[in-house]
C-alpha positions as CSV (number, residue, x, y, z in Angstrom):
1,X,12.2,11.2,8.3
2,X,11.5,14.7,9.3
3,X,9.8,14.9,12.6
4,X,6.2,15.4,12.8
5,X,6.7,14.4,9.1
6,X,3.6,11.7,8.1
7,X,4.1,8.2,7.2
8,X,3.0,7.3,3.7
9,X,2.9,3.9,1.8
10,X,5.1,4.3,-0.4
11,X,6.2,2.3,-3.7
12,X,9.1,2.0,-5.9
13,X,9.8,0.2,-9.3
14,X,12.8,-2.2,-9.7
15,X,13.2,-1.3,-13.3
16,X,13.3,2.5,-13.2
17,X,13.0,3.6,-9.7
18,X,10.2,5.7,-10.2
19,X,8.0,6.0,-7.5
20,X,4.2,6.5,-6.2
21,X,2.5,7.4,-2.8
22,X,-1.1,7.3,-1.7
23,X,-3.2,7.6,1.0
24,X,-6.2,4.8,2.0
25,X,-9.7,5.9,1.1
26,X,-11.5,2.8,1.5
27,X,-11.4,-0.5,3.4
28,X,-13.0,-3.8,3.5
29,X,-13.1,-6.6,5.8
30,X,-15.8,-8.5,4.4
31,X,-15.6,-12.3,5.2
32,X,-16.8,-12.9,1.4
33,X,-13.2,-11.9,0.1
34,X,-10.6,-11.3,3.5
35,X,-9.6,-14.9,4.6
36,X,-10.3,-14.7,8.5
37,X,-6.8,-13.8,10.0
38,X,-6.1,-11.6,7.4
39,X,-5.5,-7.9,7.2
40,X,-8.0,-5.8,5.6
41,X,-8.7,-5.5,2.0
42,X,-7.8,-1.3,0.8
43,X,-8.2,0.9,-2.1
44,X,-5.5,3.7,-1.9
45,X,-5.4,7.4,-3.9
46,X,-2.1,8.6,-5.0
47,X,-0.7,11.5,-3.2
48,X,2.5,11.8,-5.1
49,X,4.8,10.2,-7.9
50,X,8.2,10.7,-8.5
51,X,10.5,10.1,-11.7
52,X,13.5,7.2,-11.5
53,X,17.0,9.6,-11.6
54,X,17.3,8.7,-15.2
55,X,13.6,9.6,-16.6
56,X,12.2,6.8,-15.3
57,X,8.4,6.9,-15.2
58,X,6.8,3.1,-14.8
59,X,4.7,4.3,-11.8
60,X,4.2,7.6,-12.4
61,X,0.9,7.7,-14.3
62,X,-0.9,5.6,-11.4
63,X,-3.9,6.9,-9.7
64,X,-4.9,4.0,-7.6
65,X,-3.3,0.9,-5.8
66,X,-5.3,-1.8,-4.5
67,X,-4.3,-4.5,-2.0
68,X,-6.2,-7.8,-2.7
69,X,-6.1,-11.5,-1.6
70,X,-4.2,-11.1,1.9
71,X,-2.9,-13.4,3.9
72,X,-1.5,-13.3,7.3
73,X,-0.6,-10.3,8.8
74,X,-2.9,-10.1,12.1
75,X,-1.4,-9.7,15.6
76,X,-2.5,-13.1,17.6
77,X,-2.6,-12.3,21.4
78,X,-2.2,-9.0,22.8
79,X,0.8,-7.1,23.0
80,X,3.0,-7.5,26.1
81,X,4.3,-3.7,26.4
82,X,2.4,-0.6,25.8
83,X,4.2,1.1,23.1
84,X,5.8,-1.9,21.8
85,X,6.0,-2.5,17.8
86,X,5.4,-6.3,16.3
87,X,6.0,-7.1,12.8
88,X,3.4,-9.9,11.6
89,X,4.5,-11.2,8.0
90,X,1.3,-11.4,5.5
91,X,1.0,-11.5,1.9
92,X,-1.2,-9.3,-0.4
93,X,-1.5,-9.1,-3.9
94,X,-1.1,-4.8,-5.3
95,X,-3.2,-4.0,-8.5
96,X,-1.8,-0.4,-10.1
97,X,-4.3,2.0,-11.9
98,X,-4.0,4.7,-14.8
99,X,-5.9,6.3,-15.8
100,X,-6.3,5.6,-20.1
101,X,-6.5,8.8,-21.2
102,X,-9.7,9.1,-22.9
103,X,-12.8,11.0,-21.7
């Protein structure tokens, strides 16, 4: 990554390689639907999609991705060193949107 370059969820297909990257615009942690330990609950906006090297386009008409029914994925404690970087393992479920083409 390029420095000062931004971070940026990113996803890729396993069938055609085609890509898609967005950027969180809304978040919930409401205890109705996020189990209590979990991480949040987000609604994301793509940024940018990208074609698989041979035309591949699975994920390329997506205009949302939401992350649903987590799991896991909470830091328990505090972290021991300032700076320091923890990976927590969680499980999410991620819903694609397209738009359908009509008006």
């Amino acid at each position: 990554m390029e420095t000062g370059a931004l971070a940026r969820a990113t996803w890729q297909s396993s069938l055609d390689t085609s890509a898609v990257w967005a950027k969180k615009v809304k978040e919930s942690s409401d205890p109705a639907y996020v189990a209590a330990g979990a991480i949040p609950w987000f609604l994301l906006q793509t940024t940018g999609v990208r074609s698989g090297p041979t035309g591949g386009a699975s994920l390329t008409q997506t205009t949302y991705i939401q992350r649903v029914n987590t799991t896991g994925g909470t830091l328990s404690g505090a972290c021991s060193e300032a700076g320091s970087i923890q990976f927590v393992p969680y499980t999410a479920e991620y819903v694609f949107y397209q738009t359908n083409g009509s008006h």
